[in-house]
C-alpha positions as CSV (number, residue, x, y, z in Angstrom):
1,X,127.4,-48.0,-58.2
2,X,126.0,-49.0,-61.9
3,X,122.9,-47.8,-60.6
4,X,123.6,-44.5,-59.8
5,X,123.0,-41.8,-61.9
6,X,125.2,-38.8,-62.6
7,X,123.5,-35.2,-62.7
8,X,124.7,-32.6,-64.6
9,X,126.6,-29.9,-63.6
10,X,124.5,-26.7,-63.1
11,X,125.9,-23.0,-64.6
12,X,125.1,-20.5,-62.0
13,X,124.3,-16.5,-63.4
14,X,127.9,-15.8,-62.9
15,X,129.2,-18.7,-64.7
16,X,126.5,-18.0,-68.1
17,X,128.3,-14.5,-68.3
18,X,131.7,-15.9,-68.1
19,X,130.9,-18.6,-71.2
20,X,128.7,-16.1,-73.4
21,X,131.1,-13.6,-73.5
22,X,134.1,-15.6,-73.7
23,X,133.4,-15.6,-78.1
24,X,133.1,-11.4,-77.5
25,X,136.1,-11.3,-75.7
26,X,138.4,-13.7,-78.2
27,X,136.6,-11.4,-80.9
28,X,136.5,-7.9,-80.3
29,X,136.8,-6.8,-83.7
30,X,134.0,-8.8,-85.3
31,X,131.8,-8.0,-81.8
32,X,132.5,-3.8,-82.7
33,X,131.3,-4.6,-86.7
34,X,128.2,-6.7,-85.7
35,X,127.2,-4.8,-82.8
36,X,127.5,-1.4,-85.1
37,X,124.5,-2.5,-87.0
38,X,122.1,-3.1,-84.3
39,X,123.3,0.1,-82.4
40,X,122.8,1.9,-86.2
41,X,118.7,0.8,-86.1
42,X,118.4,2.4,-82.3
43,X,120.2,5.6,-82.7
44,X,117.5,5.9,-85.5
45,X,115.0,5.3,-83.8
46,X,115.8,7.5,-80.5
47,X,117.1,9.9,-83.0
48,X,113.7,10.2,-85.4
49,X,111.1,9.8,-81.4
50,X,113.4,12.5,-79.8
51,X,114.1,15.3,-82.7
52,X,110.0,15.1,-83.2
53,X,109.6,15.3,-79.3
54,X,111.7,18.1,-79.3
55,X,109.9,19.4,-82.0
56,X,106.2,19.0,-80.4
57,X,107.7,20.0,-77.0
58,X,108.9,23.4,-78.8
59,X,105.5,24.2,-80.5
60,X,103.4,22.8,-76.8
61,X,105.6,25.5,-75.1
62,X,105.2,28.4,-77.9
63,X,100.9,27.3,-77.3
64,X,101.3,27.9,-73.4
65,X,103.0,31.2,-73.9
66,X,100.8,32.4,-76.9
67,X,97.5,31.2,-75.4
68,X,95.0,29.4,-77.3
69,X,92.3,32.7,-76.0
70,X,93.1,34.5,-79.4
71,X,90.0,34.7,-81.6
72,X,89.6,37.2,-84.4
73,X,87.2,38.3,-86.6
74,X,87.3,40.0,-89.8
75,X,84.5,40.9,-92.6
76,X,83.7,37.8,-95.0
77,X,81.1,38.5,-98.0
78,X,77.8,39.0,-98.7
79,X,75.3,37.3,-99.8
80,X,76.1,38.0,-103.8
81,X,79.9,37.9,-103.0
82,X,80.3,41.8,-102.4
83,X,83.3,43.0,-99.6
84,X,81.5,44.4,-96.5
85,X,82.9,46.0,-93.6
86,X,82.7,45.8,-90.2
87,X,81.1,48.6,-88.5
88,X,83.3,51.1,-86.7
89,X,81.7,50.7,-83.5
90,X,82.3,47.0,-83.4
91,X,85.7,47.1,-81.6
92,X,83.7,48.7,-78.7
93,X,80.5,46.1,-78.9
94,X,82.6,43.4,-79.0
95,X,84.8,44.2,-75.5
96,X,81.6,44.3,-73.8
97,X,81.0,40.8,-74.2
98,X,81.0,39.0,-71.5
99,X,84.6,37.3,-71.0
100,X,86.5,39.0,-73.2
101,X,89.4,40.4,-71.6
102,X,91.6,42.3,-74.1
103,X,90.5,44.0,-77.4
104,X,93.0,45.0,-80.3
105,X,92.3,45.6,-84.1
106,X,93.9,46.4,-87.5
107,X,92.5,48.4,-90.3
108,X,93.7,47.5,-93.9
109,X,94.8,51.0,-95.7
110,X,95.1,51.2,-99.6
111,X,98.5,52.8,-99.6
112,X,101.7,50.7,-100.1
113,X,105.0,50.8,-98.0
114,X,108.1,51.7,-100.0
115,X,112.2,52.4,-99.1
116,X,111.6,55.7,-101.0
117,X,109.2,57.7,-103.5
118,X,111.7,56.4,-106.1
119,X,110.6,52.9,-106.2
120,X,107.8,52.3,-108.3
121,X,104.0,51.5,-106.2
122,X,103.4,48.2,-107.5
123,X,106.5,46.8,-106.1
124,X,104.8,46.4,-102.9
125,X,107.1,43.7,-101.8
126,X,104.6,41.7,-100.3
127,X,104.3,44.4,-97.5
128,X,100.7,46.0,-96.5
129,X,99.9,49.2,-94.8
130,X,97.9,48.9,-91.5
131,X,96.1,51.1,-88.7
132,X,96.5,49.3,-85.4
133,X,94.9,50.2,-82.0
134,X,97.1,50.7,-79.2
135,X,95.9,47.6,-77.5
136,X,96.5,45.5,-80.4
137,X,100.2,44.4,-79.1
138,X,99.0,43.1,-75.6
139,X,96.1,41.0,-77.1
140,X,98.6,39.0,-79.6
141,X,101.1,38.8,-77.2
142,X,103.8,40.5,-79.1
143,X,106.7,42.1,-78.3
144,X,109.2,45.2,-79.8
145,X,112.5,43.8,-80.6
146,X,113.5,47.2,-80.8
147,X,112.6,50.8,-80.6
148,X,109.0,51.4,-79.1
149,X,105.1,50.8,-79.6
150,X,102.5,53.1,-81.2
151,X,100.8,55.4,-78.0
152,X,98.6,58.5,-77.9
153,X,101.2,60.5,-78.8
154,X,103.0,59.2,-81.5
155,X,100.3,57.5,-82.8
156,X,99.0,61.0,-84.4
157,X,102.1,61.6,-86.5
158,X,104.0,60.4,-88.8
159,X,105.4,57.2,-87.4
160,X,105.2,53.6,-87.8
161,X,106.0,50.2,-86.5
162,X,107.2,47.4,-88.8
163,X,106.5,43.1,-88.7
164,X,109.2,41.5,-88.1
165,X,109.1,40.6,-92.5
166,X,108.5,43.7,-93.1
167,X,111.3,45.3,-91.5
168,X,113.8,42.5,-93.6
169,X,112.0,43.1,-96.6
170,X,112.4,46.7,-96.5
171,X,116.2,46.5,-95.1
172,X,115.1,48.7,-92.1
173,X,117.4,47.5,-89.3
174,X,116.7,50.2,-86.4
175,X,114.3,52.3,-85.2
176,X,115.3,56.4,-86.9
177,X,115.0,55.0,-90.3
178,X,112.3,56.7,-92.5
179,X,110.0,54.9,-95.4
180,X,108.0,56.4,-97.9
181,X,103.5,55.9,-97.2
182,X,101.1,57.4,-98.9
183,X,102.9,60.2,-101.2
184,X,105.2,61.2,-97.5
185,X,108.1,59.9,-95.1
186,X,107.3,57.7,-91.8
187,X,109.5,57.8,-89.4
188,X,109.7,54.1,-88.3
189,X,110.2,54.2,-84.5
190,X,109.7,50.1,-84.1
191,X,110.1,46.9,-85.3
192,X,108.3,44.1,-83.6
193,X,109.5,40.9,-82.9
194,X,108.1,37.4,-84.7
195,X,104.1,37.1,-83.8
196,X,103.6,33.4,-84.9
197,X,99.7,33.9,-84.1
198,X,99.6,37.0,-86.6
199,X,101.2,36.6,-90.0
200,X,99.8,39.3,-91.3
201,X,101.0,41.8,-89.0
202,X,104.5,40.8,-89.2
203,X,104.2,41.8,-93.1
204,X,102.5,45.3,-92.1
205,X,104.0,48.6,-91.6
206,X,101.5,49.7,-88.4
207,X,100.2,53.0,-88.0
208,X,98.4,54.9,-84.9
209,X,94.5,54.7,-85.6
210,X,94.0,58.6,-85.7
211,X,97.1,59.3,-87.4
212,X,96.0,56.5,-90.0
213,X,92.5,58.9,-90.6
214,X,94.2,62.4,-90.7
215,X,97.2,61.4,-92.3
216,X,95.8,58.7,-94.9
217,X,92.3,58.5,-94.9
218,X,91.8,55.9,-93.0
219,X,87.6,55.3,-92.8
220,X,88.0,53.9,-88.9
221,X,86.2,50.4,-90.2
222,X,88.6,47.2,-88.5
223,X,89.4,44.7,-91.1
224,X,90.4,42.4,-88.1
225,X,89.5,42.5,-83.9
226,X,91.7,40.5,-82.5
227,X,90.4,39.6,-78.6
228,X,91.6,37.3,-75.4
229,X,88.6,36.0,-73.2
230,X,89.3,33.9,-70.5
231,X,89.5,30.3,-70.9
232,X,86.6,29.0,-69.8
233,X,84.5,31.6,-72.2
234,X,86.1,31.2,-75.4
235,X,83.7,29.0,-77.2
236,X,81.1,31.0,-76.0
237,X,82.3,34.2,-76.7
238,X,83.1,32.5,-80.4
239,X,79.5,32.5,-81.2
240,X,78.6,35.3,-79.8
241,X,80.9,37.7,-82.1
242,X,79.0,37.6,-85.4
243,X,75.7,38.9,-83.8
244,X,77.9,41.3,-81.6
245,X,79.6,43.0,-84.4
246,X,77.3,43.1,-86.9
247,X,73.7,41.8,-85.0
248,X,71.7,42.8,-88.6
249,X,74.3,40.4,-90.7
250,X,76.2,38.3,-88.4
251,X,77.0,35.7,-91.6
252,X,79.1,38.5,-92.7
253,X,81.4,38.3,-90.0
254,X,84.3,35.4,-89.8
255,X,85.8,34.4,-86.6
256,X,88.7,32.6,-86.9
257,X,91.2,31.1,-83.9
258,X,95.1,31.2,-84.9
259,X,96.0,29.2,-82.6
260,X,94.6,26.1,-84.6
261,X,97.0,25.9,-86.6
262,X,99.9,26.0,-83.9
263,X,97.7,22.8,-82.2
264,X,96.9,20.6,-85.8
265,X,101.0,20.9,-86.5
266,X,101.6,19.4,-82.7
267,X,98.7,17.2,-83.4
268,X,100.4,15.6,-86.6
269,X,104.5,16.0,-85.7
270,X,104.2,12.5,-85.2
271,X,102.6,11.5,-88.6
272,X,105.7,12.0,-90.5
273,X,107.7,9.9,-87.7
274,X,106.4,7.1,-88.4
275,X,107.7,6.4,-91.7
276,X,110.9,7.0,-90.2
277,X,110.8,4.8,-87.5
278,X,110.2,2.7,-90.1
279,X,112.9,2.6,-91.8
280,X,115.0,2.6,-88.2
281,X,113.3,-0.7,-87.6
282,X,114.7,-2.0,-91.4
283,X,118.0,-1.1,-89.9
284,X,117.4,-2.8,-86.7
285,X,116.6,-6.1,-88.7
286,X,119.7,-5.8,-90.7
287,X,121.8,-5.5,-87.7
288,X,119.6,-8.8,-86.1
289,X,120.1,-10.6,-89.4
290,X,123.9,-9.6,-88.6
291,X,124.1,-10.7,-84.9
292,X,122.8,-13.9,-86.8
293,X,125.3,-14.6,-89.2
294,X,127.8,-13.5,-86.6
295,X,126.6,-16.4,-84.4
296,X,126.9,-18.8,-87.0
297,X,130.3,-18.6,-88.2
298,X,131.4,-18.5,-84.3
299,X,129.3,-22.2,-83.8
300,X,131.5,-23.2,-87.0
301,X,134.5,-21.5,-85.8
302,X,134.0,-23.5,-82.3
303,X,132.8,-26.7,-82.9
304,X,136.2,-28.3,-81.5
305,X,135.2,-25.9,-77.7
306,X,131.6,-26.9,-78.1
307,X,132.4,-30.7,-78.8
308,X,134.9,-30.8,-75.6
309,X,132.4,-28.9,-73.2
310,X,129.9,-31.6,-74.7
311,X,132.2,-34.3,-73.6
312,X,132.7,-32.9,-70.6
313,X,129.5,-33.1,-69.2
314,X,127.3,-29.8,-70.5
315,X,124.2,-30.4,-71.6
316,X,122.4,-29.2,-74.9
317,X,120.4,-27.0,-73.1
318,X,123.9,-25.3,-71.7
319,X,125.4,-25.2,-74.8
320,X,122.1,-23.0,-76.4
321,X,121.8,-21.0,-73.3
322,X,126.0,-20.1,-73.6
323,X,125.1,-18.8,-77.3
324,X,121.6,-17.2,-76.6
325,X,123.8,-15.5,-74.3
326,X,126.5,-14.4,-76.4
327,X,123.7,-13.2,-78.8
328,X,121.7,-10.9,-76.0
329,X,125.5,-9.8,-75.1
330,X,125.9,-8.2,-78.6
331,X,123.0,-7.1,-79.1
332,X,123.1,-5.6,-75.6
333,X,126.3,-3.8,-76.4
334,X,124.9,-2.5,-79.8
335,X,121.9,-1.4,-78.2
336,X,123.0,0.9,-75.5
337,X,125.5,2.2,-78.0
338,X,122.6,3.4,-80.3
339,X,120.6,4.6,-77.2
340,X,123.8,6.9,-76.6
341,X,124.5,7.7,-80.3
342,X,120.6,8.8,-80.7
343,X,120.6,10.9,-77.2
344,X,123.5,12.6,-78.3
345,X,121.9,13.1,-82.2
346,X,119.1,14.9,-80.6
347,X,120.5,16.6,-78.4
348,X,123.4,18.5,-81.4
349,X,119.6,18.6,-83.4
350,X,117.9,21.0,-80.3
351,X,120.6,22.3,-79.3
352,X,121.1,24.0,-82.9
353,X,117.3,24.9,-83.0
354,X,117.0,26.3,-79.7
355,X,114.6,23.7,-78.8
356,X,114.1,21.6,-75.7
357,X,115.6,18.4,-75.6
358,X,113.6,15.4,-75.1
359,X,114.0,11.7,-75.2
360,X,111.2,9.9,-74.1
361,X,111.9,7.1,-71.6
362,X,109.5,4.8,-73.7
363,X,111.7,5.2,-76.0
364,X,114.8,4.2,-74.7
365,X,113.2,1.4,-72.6
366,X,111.5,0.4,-76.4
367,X,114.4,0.5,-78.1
368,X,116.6,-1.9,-75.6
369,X,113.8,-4.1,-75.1
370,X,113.6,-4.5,-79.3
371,X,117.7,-5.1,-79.4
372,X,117.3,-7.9,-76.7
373,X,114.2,-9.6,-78.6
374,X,116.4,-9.1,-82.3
375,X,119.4,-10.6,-80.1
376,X,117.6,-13.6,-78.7
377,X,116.0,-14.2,-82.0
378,X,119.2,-13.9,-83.9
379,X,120.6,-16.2,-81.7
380,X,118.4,-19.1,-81.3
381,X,119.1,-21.0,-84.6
382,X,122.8,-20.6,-83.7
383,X,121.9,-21.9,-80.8
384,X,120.1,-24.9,-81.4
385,X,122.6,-25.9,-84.1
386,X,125.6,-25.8,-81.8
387,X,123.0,-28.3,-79.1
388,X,122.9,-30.4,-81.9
389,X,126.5,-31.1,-82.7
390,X,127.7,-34.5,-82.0
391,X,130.5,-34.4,-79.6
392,X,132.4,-37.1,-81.1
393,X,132.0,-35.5,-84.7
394,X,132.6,-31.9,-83.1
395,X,136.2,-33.3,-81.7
396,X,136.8,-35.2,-84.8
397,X,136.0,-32.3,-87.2
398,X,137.6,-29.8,-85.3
């Protein structure tokens, strides 16, 4: 019998569980206050990934319904820095190239846009006077909020369609009102809704293209052709505009795509992120250096259990697995409380911004995987400490 040597006793998964949560369960209030921290540094994170998902899924969607087939060109300057003008029969030229789909343009008109003949002309508000083509609404994919669109018929008299601005700026809120152009009343029988690929139209009371010749002198030179070509052309119908429109200057001719700038702000929504998950990952080291301390005070708190489990028979490496334990347990608990805190964060965010929510999965499976690293991190030192103990000393001291 002196010879025989005694193994010892083995922890099975179930058992681990039971011993590293026994400290969470003696100590729920200290478990809520330690675990808050960690579950602080996720929802942050999720929160910060998801609102600029949402974000980039939101301008990705307005791309796919816009189209990123919208090119226009409008006059630049001349060799000594003189205004040109495109050539009235470039509207035509240009929708027989080869591709090009849909042709629209604008003419800039010297007159200003007023509420009456009683406001003064240089208060211009901002607001510009424009002849548009009757095709110009299909090519930028726009739409009338309310009232109708410049035709034929209407286009010839009288009448005008407001941007989106320029209906707010002026205070016209339906269709019947009437605004003071060029020395007489329009009757404005629009007003268009938002056109995020054309700015400048939104700020532009719109008038038919005769009725902007016999009613305000319009000369019939576009300041800006706006055209869809199919997708597969548009690089190629890109360079083939200048020398279209004006094939004895084409440098005087600038083709520009609006879409670009709907595609660099998805391109960079994730610069600024960055710096915030940043700062979510501070808070996810606070909360570990928290799940630390925690762990510490409970090995000083239980020297007296660890020094009689000692005695009975567990081995160091059971004592630093029953803390490592404890430590992934509240981390764990903090975690998926911050994935659920940071779900529900973007979710109020899109939900108030008509957006799309989305949380990426990476993120979620990130963030846990970061709480369980912080949580057997912050528990190792614990850990080791309460191997170390002496059992004798742990009984005696506590």
């Amino acid at each position: 019998m002196s010879g025989t040597r005694l193994s010892p006793a083995r922890l099975g998964p179930r058992d681990v569980l039971h011993v590293g949560s026994a400290g969470l369960r003696t100590r729920p209030l200290r478990v809520v206050l330690s675990a808050l921290g960690i579950a602080i540094g996720i929802a942050t994170m999720i929160a910060v990934v998801g609102i600029s998902s949402s974000s980039k899924a939101q301008l990705l969607r307005q791309l796919d319904q816009l189209g990123t087939n919208l090119l226009v060109a409008s006059p630049g300057q001349g060799l000594f820095g003189e205004k040109v003008k495109l050539p009235k029969e470039s509207i035509g030229m240009l929708s027989r190239i080869p591709g090009v789909e849909q042709v629209g343009a604008t003419g800039d008109l010297a007159q200003s846009v007023r509420r009456s003949e009683k406001i003064p002309k240089d208060e211009t508000g901002g607001i510009t006077v424009k002849a548009a083509t009757e095709g110009l609404l299909d090519v930028v994919r726009g739409a009338v909020g309310s009232g109708i669109w410049l035709n034929e018929a209407n286009g010839r008299y009288p009448s005008t369609v407001l941007g989106h601005v320029a209906a707010q700026r002026l205070g016209i809120t339906a269709p019947g009102q009437q605004v003071h152009i060029g020395g007489r009343y329009f009757t404005v029988i629009g007003i268009l809704d938002p056109l995020p690929l054309a700015p400048e139209i939104e700020r532009a009371a719109l008038v038919g293209w005769d009725g902007a010749g016999t009613l305000l002198g319009f000369d019939g030179h576009p300041t800006q052709i706006y055209e869809r070509s199919t997708d597969r052309t548009v690089s190629a119908v890109r360079e083939l505009i200048p020398r279209t429109v004006d094939p004895q200057n084409p440098r005087n001719v600038q083709v520009t795509d609006p879409s670009s700038a709907l595609q660099a702000k998805a391109a960079t929504e994730g610069a600024f992120t960055d710096l915030l998950l940043g700062l979510g990952g501070v808070a996810l080291l606070v909360g570990g250096v928290g799940v630390a301390n925690t762990m510490i005070i409970s090995v000083l708190e239980r020297r007296h259990e660890i020094g009689l489990r000692r005695s009975l028979g567990a081995t160091r490496g059971q004592i630093r697995l029953q803390f490592v334990t404890e430590s992934l347990l509240l981390s764990g608990l903090g975690g998926l409380a911050g994935v659920a805190l940071g779900a529900v964060a973007t979710y109020a965010f899109a939900a108030s911004g008509g957006l799309p929510w989305v949380v990426p999965l990476w993120a979620v499976t990130g963030g846990f995987a970061a709480t369980l690293l912080i949580g057997t991190v912050a528990g190792l030192y614990p850990a080791v400490r309460a191997a170390r103990l002496s059992p004798t000393l742990a009984l005696h001291t506590g």
